[in-house]
N, CA, C and O atoms as a Maestro MAE file, in Angstrom:
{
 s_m_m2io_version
 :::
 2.0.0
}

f_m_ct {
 s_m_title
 :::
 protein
 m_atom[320] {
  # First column is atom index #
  i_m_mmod_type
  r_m_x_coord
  r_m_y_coord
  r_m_z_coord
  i_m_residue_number
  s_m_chain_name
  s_m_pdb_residue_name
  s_m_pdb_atom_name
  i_m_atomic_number
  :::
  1 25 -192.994 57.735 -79.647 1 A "UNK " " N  " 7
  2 3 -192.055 57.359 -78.610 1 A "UNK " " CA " 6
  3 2 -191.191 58.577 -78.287 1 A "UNK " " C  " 6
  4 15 -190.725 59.322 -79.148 1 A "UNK " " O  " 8
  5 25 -191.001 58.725 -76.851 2 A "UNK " " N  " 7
  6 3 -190.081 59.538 -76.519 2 A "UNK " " CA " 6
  7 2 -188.899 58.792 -76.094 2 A "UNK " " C  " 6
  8 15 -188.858 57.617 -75.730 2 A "UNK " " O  " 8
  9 25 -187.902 59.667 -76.194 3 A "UNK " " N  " 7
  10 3 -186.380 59.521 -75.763 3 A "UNK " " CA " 6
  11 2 -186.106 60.106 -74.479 3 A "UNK " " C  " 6
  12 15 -186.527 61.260 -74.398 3 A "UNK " " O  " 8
  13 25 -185.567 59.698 -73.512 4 A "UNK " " N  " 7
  14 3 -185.283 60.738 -72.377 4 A "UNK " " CA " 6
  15 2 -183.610 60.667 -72.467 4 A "UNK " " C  " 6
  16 15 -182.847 59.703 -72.513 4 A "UNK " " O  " 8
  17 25 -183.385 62.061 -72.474 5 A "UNK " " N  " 7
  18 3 -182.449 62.262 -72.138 5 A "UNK " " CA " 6
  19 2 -181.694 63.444 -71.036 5 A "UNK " " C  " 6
  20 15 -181.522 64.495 -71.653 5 A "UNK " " O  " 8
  21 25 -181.360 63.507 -70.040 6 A "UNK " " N  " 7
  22 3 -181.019 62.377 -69.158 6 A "UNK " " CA " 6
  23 2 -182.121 60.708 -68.922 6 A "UNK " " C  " 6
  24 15 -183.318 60.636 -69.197 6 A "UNK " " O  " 8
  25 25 -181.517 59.912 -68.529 7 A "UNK " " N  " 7
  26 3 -182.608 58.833 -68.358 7 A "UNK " " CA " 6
  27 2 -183.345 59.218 -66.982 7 A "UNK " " C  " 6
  28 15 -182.694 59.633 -66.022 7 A "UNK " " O  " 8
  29 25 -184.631 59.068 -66.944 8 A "UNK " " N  " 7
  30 3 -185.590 59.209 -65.187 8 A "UNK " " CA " 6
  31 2 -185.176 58.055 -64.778 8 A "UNK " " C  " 6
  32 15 -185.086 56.946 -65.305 8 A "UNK " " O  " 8
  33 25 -184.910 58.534 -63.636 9 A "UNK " " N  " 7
  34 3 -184.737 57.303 -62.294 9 A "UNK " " CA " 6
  35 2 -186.350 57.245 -62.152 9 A "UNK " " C  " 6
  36 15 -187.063 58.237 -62.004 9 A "UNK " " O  " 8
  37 25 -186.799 55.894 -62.224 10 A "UNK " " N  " 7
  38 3 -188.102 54.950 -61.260 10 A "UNK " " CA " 6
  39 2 -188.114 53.959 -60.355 10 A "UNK " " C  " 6
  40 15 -187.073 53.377 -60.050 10 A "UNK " " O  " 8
  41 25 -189.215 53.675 -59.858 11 A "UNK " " N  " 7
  42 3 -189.135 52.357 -58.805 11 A "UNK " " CA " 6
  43 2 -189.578 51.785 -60.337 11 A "UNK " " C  " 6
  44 15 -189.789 52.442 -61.357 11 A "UNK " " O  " 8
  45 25 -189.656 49.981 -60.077 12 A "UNK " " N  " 7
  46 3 -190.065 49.287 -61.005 12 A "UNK " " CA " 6
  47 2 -191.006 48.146 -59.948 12 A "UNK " " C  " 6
  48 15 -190.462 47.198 -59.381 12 A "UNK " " O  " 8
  49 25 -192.473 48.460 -59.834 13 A "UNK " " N  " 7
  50 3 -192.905 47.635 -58.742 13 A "UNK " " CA " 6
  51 2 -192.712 46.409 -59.003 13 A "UNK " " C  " 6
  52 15 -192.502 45.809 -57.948 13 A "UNK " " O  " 8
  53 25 -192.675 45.684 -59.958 14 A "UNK " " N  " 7
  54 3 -192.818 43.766 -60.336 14 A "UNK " " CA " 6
  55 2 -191.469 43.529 -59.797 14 A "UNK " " C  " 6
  56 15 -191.468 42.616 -58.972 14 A "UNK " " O  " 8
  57 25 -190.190 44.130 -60.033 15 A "UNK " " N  " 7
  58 3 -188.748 44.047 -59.745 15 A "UNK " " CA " 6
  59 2 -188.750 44.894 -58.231 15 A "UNK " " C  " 6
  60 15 -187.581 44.679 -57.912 15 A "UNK " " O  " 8
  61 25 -189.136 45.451 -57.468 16 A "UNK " " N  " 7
  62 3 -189.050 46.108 -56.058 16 A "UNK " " CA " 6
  63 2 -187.832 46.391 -56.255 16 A "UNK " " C  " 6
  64 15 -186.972 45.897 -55.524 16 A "UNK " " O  " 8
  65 25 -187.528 47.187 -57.214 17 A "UNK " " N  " 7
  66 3 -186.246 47.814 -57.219 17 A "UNK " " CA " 6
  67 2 -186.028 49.582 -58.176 17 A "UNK " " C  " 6
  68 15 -186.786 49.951 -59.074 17 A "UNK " " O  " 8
  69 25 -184.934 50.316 -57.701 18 A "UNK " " N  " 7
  70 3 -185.154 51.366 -58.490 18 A "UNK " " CA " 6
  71 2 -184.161 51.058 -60.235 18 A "UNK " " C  " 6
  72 15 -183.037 50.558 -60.281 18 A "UNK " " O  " 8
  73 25 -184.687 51.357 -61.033 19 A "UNK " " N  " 7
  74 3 -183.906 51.415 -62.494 19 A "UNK " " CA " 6
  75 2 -183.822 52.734 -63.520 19 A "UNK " " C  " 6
  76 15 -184.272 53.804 -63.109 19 A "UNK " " O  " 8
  77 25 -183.445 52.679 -64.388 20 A "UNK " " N  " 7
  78 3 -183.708 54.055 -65.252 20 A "UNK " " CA " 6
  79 2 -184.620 53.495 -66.567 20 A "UNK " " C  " 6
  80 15 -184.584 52.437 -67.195 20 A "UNK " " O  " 8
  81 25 -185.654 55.002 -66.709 21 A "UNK " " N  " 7
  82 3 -186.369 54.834 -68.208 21 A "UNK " " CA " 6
  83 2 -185.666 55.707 -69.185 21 A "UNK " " C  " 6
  84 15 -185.205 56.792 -68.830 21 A "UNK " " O  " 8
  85 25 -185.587 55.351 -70.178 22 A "UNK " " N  " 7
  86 3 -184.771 55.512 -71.328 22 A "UNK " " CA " 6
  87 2 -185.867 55.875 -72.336 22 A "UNK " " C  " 6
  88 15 -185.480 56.456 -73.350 22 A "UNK " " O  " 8
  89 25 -187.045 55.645 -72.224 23 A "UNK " " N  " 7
  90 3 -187.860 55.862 -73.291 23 A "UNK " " CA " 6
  91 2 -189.676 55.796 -72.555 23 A "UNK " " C  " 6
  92 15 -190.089 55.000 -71.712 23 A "UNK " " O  " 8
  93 25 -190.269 56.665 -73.084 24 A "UNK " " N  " 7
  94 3 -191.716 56.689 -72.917 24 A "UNK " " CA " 6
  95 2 -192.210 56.302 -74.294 24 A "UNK " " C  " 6
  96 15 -191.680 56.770 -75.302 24 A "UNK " " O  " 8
  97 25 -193.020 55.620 -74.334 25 A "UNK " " N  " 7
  98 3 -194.242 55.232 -75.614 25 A "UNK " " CA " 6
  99 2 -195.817 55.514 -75.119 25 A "UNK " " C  " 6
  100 15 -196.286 55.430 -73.984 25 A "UNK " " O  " 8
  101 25 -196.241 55.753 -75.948 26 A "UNK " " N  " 7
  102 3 -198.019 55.889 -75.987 26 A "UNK " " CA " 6
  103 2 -198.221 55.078 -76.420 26 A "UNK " " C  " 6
  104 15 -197.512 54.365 -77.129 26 A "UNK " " O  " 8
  105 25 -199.530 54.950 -76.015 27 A "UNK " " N  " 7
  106 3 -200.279 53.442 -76.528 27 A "UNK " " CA " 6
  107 2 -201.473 53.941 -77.400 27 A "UNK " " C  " 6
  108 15 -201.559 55.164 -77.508 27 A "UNK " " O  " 8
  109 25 -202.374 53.208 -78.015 28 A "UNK " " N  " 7
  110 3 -203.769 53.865 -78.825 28 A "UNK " " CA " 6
  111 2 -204.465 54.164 -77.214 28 A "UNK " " C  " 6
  112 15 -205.567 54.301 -77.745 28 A "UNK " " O  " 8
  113 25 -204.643 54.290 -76.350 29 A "UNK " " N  " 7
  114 3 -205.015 54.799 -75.541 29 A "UNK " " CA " 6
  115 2 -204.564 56.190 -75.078 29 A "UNK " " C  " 6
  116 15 -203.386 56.521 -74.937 29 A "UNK " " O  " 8
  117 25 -205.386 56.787 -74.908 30 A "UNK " " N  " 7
  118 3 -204.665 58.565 -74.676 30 A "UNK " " CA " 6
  119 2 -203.966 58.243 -73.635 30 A "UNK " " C  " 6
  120 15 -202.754 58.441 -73.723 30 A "UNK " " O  " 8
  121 25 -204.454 57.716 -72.480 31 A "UNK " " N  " 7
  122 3 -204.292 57.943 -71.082 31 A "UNK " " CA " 6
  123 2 -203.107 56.353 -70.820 31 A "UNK " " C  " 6
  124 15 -203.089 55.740 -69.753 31 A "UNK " " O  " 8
  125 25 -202.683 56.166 -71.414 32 A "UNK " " N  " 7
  126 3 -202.035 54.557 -71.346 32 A "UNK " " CA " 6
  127 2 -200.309 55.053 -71.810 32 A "UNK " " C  " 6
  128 15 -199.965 55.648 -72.832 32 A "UNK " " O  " 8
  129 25 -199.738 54.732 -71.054 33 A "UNK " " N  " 7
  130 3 -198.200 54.704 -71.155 33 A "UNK " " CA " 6
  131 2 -197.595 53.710 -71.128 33 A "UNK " " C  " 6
  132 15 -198.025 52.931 -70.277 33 A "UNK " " O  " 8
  133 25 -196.119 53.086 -72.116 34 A "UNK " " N  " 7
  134 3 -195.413 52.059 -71.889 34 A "UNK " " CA " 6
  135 2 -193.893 52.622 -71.809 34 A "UNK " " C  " 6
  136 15 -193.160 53.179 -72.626 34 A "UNK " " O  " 8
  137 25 -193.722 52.144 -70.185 35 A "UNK " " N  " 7
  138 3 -192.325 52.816 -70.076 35 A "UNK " " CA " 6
  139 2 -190.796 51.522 -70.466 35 A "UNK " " C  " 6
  140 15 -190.592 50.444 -69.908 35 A "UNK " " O  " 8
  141 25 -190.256 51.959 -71.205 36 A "UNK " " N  " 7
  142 3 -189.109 51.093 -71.562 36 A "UNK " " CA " 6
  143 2 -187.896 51.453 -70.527 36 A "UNK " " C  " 6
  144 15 -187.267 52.496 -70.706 36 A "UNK " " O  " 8
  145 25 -187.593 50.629 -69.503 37 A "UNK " " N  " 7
  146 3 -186.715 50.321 -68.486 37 A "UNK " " CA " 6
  147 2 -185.615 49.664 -68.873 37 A "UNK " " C  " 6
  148 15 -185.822 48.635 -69.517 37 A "UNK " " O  " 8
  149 25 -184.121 50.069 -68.590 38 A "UNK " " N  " 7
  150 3 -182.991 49.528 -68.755 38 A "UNK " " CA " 6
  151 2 -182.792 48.698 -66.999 38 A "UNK " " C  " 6
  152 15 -182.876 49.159 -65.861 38 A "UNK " " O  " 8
  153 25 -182.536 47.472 -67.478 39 A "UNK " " N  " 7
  154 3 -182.126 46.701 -65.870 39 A "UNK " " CA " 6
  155 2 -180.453 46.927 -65.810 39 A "UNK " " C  " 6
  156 15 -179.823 46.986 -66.866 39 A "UNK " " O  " 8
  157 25 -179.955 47.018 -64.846 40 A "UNK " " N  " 7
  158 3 -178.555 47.818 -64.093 40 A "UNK " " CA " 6
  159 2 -177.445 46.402 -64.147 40 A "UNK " " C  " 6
  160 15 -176.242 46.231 -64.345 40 A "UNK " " O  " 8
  161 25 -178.716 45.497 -63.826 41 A "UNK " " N  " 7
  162 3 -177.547 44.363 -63.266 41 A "UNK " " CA " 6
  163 2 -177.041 43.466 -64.957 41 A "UNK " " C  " 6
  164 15 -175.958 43.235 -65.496 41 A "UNK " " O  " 8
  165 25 -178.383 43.205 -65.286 42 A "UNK " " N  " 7
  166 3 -178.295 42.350 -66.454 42 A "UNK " " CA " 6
  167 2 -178.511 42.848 -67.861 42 A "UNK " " C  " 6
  168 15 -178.794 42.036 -68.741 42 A "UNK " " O  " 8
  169 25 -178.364 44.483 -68.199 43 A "UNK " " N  " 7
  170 3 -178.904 44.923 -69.451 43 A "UNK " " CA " 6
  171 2 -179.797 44.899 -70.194 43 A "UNK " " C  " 6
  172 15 -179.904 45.625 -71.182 43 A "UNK " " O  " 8
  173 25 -180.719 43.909 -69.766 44 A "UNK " " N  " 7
  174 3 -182.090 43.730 -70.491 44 A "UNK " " CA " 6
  175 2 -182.586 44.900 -70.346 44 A "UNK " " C  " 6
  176 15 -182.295 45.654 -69.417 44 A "UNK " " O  " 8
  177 25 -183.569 45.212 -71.470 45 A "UNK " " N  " 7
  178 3 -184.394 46.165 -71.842 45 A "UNK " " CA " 6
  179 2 -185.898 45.306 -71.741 45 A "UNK " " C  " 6
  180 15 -186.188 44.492 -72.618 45 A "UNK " " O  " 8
  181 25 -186.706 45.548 -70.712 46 A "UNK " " N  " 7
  182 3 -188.326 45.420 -70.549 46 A "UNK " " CA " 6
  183 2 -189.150 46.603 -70.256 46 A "UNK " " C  " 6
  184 15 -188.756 47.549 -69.574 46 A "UNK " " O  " 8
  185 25 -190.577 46.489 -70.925 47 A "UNK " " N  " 7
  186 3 -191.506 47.515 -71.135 47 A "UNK " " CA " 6
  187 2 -192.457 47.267 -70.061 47 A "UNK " " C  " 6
  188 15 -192.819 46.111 -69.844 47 A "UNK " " O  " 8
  189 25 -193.031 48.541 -69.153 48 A "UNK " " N  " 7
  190 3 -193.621 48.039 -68.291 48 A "UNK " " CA " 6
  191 2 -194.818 49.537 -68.211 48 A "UNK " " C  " 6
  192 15 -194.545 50.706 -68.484 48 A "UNK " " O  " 8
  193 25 -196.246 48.924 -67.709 49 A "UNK " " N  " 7
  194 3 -197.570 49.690 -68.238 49 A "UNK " " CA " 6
  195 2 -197.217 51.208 -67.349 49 A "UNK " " C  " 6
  196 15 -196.245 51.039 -66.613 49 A "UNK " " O  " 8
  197 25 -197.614 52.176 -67.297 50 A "UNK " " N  " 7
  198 3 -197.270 53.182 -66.097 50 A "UNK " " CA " 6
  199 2 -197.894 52.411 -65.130 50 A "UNK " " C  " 6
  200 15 -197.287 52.711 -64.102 50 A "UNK " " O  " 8
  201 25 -198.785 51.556 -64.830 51 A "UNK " " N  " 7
  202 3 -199.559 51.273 -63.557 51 A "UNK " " CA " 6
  203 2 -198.349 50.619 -62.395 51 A "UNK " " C  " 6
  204 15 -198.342 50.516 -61.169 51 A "UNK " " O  " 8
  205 25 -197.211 50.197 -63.666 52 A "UNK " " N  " 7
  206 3 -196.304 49.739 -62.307 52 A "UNK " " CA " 6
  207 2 -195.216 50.136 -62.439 52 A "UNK " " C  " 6
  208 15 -194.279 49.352 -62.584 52 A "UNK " " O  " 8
  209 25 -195.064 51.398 -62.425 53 A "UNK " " N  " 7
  210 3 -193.475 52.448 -62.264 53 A "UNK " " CA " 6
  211 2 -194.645 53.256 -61.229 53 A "UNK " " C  " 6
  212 15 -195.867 53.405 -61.212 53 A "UNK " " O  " 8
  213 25 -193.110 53.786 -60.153 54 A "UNK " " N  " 7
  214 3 -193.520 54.494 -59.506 54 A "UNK " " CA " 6
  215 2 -192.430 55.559 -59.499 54 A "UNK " " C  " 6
  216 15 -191.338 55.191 -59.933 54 A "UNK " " O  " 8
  217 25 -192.562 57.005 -59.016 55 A "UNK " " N  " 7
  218 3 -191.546 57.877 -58.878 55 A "UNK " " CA " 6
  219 2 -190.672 57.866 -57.619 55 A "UNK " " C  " 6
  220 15 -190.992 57.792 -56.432 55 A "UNK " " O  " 8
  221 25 -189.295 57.976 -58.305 56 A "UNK " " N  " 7
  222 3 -188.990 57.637 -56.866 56 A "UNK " " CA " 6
  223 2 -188.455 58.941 -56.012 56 A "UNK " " C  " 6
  224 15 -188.797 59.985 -56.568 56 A "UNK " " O  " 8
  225 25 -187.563 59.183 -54.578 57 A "UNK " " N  " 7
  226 3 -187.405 60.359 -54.192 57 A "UNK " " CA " 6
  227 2 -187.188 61.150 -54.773 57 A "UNK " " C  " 6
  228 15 -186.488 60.976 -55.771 57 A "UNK " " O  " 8
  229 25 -187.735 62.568 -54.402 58 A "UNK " " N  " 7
  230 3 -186.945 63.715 -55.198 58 A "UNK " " CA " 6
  231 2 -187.416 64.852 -53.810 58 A "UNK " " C  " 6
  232 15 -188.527 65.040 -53.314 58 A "UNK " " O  " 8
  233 25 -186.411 65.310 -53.557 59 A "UNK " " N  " 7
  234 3 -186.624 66.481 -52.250 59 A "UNK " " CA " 6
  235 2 -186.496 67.683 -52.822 59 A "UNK " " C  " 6
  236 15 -186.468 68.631 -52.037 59 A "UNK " " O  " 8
  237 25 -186.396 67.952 -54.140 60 A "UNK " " N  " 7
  238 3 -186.785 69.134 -54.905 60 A "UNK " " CA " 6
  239 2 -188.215 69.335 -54.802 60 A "UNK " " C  " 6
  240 15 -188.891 70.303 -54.453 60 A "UNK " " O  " 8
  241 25 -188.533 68.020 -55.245 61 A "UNK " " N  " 7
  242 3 -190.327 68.154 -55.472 61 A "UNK " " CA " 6
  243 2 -191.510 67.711 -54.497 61 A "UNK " " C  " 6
  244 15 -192.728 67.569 -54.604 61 A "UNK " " O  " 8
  245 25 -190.327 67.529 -53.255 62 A "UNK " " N  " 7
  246 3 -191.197 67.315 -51.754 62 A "UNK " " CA " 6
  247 2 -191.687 65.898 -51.743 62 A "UNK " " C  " 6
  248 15 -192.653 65.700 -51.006 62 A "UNK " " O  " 8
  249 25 -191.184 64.802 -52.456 63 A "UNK " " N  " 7
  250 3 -191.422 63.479 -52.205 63 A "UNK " " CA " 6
  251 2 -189.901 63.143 -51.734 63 A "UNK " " C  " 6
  252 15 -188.801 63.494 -52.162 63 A "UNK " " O  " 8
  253 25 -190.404 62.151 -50.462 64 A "UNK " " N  " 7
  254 3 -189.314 62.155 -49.634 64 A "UNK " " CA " 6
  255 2 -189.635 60.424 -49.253 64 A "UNK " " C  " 6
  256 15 -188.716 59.815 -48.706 64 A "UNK " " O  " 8
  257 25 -190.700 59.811 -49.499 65 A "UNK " " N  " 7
  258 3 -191.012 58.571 -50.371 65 A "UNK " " CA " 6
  259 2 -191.111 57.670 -51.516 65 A "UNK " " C  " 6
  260 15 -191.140 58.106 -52.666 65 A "UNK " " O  " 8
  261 25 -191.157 56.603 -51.275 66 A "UNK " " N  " 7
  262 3 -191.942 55.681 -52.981 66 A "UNK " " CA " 6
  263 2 -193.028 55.155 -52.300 66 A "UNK " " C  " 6
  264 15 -192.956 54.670 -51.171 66 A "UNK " " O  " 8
  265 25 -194.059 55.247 -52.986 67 A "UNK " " N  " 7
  266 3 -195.366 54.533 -52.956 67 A "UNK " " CA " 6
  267 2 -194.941 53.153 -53.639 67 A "UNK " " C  " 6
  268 15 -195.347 52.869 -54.766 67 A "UNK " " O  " 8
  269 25 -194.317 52.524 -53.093 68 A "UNK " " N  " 7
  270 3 -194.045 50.678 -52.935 68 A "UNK " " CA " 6
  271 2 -195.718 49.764 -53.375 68 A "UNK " " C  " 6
  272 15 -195.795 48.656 -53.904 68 A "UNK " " O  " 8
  273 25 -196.796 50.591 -52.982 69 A "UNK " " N  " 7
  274 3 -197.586 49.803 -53.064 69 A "UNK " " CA " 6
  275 2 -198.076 48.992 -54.372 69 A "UNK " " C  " 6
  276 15 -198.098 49.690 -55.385 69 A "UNK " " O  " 8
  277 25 -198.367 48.006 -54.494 70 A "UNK " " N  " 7
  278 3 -198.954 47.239 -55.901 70 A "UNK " " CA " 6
  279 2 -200.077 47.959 -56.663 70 A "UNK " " C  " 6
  280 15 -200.183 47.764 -57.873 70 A "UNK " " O  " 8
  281 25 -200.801 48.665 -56.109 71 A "UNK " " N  " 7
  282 3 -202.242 48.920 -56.530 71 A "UNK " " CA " 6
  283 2 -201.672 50.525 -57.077 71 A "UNK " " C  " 6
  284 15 -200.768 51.219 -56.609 71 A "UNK " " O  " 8
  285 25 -202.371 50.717 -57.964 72 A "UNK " " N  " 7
  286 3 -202.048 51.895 -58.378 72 A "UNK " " CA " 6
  287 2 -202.813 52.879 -58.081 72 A "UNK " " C  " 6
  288 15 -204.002 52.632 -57.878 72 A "UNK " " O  " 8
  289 25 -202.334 54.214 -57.982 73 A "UNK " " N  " 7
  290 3 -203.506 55.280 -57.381 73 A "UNK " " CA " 6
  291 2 -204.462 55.923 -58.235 73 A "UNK " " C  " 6
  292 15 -203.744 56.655 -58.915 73 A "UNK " " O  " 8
  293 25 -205.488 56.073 -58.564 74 A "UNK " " N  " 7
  294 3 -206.132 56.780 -59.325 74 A "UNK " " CA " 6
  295 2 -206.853 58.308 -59.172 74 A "UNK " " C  " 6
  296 15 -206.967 58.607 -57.984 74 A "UNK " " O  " 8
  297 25 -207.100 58.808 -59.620 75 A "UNK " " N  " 7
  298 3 -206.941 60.455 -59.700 75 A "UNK " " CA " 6
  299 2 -208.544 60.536 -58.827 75 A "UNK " " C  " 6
  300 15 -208.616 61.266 -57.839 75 A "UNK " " O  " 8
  301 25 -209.425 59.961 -59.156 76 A "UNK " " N  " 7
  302 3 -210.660 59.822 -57.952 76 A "UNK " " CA " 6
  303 2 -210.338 59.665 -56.726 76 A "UNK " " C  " 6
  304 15 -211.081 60.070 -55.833 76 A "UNK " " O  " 8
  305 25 -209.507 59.225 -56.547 77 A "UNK " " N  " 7
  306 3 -208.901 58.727 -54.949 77 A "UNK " " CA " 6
  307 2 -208.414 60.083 -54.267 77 A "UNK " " C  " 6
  308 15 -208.659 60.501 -53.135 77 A "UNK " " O  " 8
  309 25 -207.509 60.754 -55.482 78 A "UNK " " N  " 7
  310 3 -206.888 62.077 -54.634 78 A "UNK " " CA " 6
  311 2 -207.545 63.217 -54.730 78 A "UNK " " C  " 6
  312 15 -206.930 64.181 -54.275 78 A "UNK " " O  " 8
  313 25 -209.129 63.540 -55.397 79 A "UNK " " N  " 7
  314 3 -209.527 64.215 -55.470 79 A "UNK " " CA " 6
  315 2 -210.100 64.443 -53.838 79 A "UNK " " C  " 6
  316 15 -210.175 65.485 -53.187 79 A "UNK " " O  " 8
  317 25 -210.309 63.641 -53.626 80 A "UNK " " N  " 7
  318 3 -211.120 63.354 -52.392 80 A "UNK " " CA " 6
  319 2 -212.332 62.543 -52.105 80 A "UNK " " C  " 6
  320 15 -212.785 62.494 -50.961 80 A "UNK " " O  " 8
  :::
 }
 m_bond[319] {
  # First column is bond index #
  i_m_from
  i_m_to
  i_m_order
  :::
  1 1 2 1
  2 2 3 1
  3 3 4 2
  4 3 5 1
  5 5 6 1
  6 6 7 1
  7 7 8 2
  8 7 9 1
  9 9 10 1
  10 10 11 1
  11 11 12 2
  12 11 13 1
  13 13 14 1
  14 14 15 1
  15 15 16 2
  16 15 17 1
  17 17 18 1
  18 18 19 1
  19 19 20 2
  20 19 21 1
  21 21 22 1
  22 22 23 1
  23 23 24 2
  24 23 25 1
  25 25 26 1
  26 26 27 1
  27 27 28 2
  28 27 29 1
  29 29 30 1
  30 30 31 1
  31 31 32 2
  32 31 33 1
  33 33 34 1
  34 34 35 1
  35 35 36 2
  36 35 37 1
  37 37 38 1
  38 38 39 1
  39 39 40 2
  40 39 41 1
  41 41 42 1
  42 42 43 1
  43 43 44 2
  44 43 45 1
  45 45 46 1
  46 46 47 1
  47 47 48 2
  48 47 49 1
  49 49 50 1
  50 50 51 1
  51 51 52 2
  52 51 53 1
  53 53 54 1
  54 54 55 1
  55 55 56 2
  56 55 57 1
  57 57 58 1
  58 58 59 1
  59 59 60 2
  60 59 61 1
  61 61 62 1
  62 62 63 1
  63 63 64 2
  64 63 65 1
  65 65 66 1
  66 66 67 1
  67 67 68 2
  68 67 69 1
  69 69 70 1
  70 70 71 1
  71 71 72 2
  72 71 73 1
  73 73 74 1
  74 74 75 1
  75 75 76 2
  76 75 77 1
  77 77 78 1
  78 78 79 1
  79 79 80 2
  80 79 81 1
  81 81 82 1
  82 82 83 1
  83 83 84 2
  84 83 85 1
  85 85 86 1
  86 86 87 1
  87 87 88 2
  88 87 89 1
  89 89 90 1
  90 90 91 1
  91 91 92 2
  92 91 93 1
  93 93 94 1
  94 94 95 1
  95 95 96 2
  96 95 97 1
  97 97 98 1
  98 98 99 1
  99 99 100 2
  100 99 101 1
  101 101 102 1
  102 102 103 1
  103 103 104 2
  104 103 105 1
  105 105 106 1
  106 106 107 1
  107 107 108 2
  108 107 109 1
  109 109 110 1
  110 110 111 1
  111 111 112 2
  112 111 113 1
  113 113 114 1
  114 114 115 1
  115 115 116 2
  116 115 117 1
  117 117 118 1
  118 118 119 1
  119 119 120 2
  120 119 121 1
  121 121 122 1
  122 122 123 1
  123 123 124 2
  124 123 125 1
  125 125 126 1
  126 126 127 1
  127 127 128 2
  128 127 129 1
  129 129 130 1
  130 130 131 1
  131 131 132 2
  132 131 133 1
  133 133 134 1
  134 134 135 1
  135 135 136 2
  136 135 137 1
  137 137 138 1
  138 138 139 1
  139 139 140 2
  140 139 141 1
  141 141 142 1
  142 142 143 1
  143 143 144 2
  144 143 145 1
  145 145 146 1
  146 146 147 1
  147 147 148 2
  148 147 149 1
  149 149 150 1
  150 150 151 1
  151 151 152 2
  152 151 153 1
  153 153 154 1
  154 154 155 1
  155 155 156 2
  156 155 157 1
  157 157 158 1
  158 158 159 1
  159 159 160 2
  160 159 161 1
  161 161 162 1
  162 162 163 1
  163 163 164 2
  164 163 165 1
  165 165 166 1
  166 166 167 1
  167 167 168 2
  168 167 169 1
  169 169 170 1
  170 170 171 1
  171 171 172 2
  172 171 173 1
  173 173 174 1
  174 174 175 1
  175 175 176 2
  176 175 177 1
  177 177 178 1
  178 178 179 1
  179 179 180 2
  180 179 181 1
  181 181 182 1
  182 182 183 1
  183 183 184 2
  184 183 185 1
  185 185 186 1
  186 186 187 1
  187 187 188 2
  188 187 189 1
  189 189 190 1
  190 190 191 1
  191 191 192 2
  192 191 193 1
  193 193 194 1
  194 194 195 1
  195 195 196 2
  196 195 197 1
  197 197 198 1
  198 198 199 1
  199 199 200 2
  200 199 201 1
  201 201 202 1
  202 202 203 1
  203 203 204 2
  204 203 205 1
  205 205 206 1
  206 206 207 1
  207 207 208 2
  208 207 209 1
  209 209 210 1
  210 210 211 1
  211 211 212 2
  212 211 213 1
  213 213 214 1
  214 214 215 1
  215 215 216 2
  216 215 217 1
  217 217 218 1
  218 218 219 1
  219 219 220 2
  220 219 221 1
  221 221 222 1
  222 222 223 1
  223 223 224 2
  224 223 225 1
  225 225 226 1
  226 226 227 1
  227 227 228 2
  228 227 229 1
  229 229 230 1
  230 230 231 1
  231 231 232 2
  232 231 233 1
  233 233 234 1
  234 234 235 1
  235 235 236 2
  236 235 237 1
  237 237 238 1
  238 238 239 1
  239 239 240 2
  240 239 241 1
  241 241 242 1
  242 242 243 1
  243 243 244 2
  244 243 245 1
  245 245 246 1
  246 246 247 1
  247 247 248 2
  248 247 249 1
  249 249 250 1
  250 250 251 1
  251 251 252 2
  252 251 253 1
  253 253 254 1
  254 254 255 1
  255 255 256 2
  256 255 257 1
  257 257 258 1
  258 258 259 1
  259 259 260 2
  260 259 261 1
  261 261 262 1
  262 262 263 1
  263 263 264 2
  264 263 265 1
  265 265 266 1
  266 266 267 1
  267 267 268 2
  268 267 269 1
  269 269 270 1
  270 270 271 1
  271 271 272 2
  272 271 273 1
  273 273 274 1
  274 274 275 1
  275 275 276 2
  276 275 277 1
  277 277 278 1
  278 278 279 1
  279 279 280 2
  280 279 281 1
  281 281 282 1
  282 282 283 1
  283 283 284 2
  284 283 285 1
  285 285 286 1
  286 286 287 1
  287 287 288 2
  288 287 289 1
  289 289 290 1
  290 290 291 1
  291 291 292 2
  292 291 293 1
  293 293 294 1
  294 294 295 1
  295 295 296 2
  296 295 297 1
  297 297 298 1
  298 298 299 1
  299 299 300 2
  300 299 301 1
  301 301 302 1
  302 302 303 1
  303 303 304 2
  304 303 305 1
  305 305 306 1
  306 306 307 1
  307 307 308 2
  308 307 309 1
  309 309 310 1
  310 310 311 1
  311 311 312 2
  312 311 313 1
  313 313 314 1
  314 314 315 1
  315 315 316 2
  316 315 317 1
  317 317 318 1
  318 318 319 1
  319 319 320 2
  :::
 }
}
């Protein structure tokens, strides 16, 4: 498990809202992430797969969007 410190700002697609991760975990899967999300309004702490966090703006790094969408993108897709 990682710690982030500062916490990353994400979208949280199931909640259509932005929150902070506080923690990354690995799974026995290499390629499998569980991000631990703090909620803003109500303090709960829920774990959610990477397939549904998304990044949200950053105009440092030329995203000037959120990919809102449900489906997640896979690396075949952007290869071309």
């Amino acid at each position: 498990m990682i710690q982030l410190n500062p916490m990353l700002p994400v979208y949280v697609v199931p909640f259509e809202k932005e929150r902070y991760c506080f923690a990354i975990e690995s799974s026995l899967l290499e390629n499998y992430l569980m991000f631990h999300i703090i909620m803003n309004d109500s303090g709960e702490i829920w774990s959610f797969p990477q397939t549904e966090i998304r990044g949200t703006i950053n105009y440092s790094a030329l995203r000037k969007t959120i990919n809102k969408d449900k489906k997640s993108v896979h690396i075949d897709k952007l290869k071309g």
